[in-house]
C-alpha positions in Angstrom: 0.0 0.0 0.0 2.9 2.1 0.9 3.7 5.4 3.2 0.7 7.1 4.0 0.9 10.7 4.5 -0.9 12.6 7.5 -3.8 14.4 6.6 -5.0 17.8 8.4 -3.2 20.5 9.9 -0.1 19.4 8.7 -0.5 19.5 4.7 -2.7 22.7 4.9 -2.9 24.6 7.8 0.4 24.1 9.5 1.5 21.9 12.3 0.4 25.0 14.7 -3.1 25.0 14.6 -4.5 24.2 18.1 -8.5 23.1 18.2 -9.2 22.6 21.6 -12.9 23.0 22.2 -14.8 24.6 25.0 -18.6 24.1 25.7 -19.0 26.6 28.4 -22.7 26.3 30.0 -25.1 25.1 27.1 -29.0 25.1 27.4 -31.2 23.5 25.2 -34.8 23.4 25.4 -37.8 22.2 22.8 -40.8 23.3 24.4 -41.1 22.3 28.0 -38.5 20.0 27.5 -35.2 20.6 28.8 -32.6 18.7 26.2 -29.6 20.1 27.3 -28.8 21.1 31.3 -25.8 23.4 31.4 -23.2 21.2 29.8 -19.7 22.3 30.6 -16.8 20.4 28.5 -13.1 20.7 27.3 -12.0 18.7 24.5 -8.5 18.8 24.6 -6.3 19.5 20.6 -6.6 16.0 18.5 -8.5 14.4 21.8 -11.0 11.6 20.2 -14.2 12.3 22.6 -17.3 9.9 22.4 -20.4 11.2 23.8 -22.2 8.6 24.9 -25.7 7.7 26.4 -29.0 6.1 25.7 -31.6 7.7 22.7 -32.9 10.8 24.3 -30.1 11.7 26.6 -28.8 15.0 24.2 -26.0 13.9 22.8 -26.8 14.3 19.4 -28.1 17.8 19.9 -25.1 18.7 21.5 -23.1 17.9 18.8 -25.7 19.3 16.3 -25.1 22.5 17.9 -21.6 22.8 17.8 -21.8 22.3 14.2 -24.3 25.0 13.8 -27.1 23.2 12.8 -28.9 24.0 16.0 -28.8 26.9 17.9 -28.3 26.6 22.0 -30.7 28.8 24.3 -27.9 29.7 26.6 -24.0 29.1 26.4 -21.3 29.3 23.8 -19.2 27.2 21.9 -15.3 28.1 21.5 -12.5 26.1 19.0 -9.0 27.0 18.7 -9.7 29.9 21.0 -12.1 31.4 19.4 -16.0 31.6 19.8 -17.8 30.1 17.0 -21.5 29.3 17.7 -22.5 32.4 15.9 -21.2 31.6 12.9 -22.6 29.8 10.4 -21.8 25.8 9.9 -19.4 26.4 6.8 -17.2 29.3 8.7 -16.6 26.8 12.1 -14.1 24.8 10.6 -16.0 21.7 10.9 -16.6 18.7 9.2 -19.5 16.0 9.8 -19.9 12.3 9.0 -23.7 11.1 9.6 -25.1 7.7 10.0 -26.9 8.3 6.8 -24.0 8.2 4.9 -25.1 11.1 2.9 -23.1 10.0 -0.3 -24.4 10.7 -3.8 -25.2 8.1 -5.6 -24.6 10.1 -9.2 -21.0 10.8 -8.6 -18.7 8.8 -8.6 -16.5 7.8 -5.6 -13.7 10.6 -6.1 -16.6 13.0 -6.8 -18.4 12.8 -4.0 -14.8 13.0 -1.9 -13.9 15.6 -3.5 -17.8 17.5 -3.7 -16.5 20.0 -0.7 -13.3 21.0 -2.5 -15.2 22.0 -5.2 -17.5 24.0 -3.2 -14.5 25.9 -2.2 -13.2 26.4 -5.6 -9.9 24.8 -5.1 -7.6 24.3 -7.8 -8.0 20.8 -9.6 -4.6 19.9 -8.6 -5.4 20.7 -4.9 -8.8 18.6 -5.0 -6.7 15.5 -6.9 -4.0 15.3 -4.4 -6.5 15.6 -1.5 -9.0 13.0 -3.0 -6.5 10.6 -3.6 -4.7 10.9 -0.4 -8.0 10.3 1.9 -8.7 7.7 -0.4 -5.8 6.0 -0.1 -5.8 6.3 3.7 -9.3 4.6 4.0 -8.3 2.1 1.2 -10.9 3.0 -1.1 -8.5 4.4 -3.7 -9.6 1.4 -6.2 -13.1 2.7 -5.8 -12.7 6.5 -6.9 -14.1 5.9 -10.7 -16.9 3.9 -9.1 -20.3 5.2 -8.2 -21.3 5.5 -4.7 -24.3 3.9 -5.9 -22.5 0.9 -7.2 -21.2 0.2 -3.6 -21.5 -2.0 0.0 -22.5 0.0 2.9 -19.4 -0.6 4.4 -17.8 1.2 1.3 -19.9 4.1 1.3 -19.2 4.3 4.7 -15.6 4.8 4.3 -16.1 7.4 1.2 -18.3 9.2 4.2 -15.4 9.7 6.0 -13.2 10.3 3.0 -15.1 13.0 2.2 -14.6 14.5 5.7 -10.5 14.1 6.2 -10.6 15.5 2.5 -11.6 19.1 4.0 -8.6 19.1 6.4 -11.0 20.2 9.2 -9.8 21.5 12.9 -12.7 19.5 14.1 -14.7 16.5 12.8 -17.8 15.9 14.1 -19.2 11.8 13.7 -22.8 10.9 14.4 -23.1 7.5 15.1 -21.4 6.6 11.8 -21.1 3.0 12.3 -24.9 1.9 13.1 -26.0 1.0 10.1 -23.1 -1.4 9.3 -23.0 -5.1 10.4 -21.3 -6.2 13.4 -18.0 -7.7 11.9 -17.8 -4.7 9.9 -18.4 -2.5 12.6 -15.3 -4.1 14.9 -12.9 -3.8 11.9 -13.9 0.0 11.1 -13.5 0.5 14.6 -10.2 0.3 14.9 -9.7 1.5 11.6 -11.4 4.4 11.8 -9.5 5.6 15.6 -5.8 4.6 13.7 -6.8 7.2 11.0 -8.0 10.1 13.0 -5.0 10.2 15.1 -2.9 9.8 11.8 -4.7 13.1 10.2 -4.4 14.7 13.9 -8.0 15.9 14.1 -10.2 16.7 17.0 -12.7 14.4 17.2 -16.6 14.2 18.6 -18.1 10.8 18.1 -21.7 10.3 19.1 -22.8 6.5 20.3 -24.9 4.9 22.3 -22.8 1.9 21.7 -21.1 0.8 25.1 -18.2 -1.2 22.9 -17.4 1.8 20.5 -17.0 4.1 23.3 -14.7 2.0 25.4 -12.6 0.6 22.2 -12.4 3.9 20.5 -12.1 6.5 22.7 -9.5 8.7 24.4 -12.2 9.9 26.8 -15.9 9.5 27.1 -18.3 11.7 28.5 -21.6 10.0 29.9 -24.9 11.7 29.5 -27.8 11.4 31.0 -31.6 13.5 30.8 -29.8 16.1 29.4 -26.2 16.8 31.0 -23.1 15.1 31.5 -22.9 12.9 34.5 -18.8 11.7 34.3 -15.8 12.8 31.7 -12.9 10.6 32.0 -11.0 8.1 30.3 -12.8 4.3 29.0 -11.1 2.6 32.2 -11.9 5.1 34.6 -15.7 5.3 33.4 -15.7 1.3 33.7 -13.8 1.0 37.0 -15.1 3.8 38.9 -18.0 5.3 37.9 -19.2 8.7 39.5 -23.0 7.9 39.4 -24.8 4.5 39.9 -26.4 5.4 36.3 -23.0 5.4 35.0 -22.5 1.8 36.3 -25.3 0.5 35.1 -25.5 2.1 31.7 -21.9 0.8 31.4 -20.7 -2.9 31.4 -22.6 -6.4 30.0 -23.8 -6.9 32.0 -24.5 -4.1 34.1 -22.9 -3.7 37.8 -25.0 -5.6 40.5 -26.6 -3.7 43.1 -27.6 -4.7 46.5 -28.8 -2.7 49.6 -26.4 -2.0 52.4 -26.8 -1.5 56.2 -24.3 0.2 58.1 -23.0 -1.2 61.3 -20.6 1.0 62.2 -17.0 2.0 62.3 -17.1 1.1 58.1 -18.7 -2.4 58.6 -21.6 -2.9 56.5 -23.9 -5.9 56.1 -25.2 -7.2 53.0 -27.4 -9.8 52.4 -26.6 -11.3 55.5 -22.8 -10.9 55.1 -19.9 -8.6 56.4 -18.1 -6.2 54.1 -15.7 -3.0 55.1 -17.0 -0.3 53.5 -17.2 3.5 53.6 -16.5 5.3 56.9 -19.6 7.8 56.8 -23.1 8.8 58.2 -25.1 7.8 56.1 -27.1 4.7 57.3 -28.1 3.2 53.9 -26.0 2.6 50.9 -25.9 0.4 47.8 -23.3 -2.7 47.3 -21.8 -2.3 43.6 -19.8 -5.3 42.2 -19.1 -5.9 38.4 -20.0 -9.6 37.5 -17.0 -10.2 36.2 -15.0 -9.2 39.5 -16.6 -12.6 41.6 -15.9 -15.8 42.0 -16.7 -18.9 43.9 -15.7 -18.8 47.5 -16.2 -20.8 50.7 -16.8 -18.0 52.4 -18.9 -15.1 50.8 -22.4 -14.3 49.0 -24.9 -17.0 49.3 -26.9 -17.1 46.1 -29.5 -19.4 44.3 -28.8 -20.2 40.9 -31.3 -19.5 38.1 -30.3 -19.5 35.1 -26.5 -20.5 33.2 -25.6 -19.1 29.5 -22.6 -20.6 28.3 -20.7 -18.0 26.3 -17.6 -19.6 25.6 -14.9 -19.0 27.5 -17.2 -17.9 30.4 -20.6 -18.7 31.9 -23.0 -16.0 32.7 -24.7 -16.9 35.8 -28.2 -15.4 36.7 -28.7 -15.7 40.2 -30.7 -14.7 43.1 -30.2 -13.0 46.3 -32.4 -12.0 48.8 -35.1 -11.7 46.0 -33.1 -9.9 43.2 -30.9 -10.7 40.3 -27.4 -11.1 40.8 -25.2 -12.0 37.9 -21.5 -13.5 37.5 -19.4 -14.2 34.9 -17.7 -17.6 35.8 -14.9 -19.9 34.4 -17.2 -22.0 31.3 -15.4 -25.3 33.2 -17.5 -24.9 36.8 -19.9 -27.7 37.0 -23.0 -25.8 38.9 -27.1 -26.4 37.4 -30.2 -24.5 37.9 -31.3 -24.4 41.1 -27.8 -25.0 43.0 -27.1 -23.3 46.0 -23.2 -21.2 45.9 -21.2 -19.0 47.7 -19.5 -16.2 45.2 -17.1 -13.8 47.0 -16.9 -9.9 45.6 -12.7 -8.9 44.5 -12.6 -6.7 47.7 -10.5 -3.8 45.8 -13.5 -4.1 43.2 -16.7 -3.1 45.3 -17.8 0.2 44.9 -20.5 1.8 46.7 -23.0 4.6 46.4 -25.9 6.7 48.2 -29.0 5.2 47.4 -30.7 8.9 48.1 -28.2 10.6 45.4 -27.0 8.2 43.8 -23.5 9.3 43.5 -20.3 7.4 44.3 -19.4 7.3 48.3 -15.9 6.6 48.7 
């Protein structure tokens, strides 16, 4: 394939140009409804962010609005150190990739690459060498006399993003560009698609409500929730110590187990029958938090009833009962344990995390 050149900054703009962004107190309402609470975020030069949360949660007007293609109630939006949100879309420096694709299926491949180019009036020579450079880099360059038309999802997928690098943007903006692509697909432009945007050295906002995409792809992800952003911090820190109790159970796959906690004193706190150290605090009620992957059978531990066994492969997931709820664990695929079995599974002491079952944040 040979030496692929870096895209961005460097051919055109110069290896100087900074685009750090700053959403500084954004509001967003559509009626009564309140889309977007005062979101406050920093997107640090070349950072790839995901925004991440569950249909509904703003993410997508967030971004939406940093393009310019919606208009906040309250806030601003700053890139590169300088305020953009009253501009229009073309003047922000900006380049979007949909889930739609948006290709056009009468041009051909190095065409529709090359449409925004044109729209600028660059020189042929400019628009060739760009074209064929993004094309190269996403491995479409076979493709370019080709119409969109003629080609896989996968493909037009990649001409998508073509298109995008092609405009040597400060900031490229994605919109959950991988949904409509299969799941093999998906995992190889995955990692892909994160090699190439830190080869072209672009600040990136990727919107997903894909769990897997935001842990595999991105340098930080920032949670949202009914509107604002409830943790910003990097895919391990998110998984491992999440800020709110929504955060642990929107992340994981399973979700984090939960079970009520009583405090007996002196950071000694019972639940379900058993004795765990926990937080040294007031409050009298908390909530047990253990990932199902951080437990394993014990002689001395969590007594649970077992209800149901998938085999996944390498693992079991076990769906068990305690005390009247769920309970999960993801267990070595050679335990011999049926349905209705009575075990003892003991919580990785340094993995339990706990929170306030009033405000559902993290108690450390």
């Amino acid at each position: 394939m040979g030496h692929r050149q870096p895209l961005g900054r460097g051919a055109i703009k110069g290896a100087n140009v900074i685009a750090e962004i700053q959403i500084k107190n954004i509001a967003k309402h559509f009626g009564d409804y309140q889309a977007l609470n005062n979101i406050n975020l920093t997107i640090d030069d070349q950072e790839f962010m995901v925004l991440l949360g569950a249909s509904g949660c703003g993410k997508s007007t967030l971004l939406r609005i940093i393009a310019g293609l919606e208009t906040a109630d309250e806030g601003e939006v700053w890139i590169g150190g300088r305020r953009i949100d009253h501009l229009s879309p073309k003047d922000r420096g900006i380049a979007m990739v949909f889930q739609n694709y948006a290709v056009f299926p009468h041009l051909t491949v190095f065409e529709n690459i090359g449409f925004g180019l044109r729209m600028q009036k660059l020189a042929n020579e400019v628009v060739t060498r760009r074209v064929e450079r993004t094309a190269e880099l996403m491995h479409i360059e076979q493709l370019l006399k080709r119409y969109s038309g003629e080609l896989s999802g996968g493909q037009r997928q990649r001409v998508a993003v073509a298109r995008a690098l092609a405009m040597e943007p400060d900031v490229i903006l994605m919109d959950e560009p991988l949904s409509n692509l299969d799941a093999l697909l998906r995992m190889e432009m995955r990692a892909e698609l994160k090699g190439v945007l830190a080869q072209s050295k672009t600040t990136t906002i990727y919107v997903t409500h894909d769990q897997v995409e935001a842990m595999s792809m991105a340098d930080r992800i920032s949670v949202m929730h009914e509107g604002r952003i409830v943790q910003a911090t990097t895919p391990v820190e998110v998984y491992r110590n999440p800020a709110e109790r929504f955060v642990a159970s929107f992340i994981g796959n399973p979700p984090m187990n939960f079970i009520p906690a009583a405090a007996q004193g002196n950071g000694k706190w019972k639940v379900a029958g058993q004795m765990f150290d926990g937080p040294n605090t007031d409050i009298k009620s908390l909530e047990f938090a253990i990932r199902p992957e951080d437990i394993a059978p014990a002689k001395i531990g969590l007594t649970v009833t077992v209800k149901v066994i998938e085999p996944l492969g390498p693992h079991l997931l076990v769906t068990c009962d305690i005390a009247g709820a769920l309970f999960r664990a993801v267990l070595d695929s050679d335990l011999k344990i049926n349905p209705g079995e009575t075990i003892t599974l003991a919580p990785q002491p340094d993995r339990i995390r706990w929170f306030n079952r009033q405000s559902t944040k993290a108690v450390v």
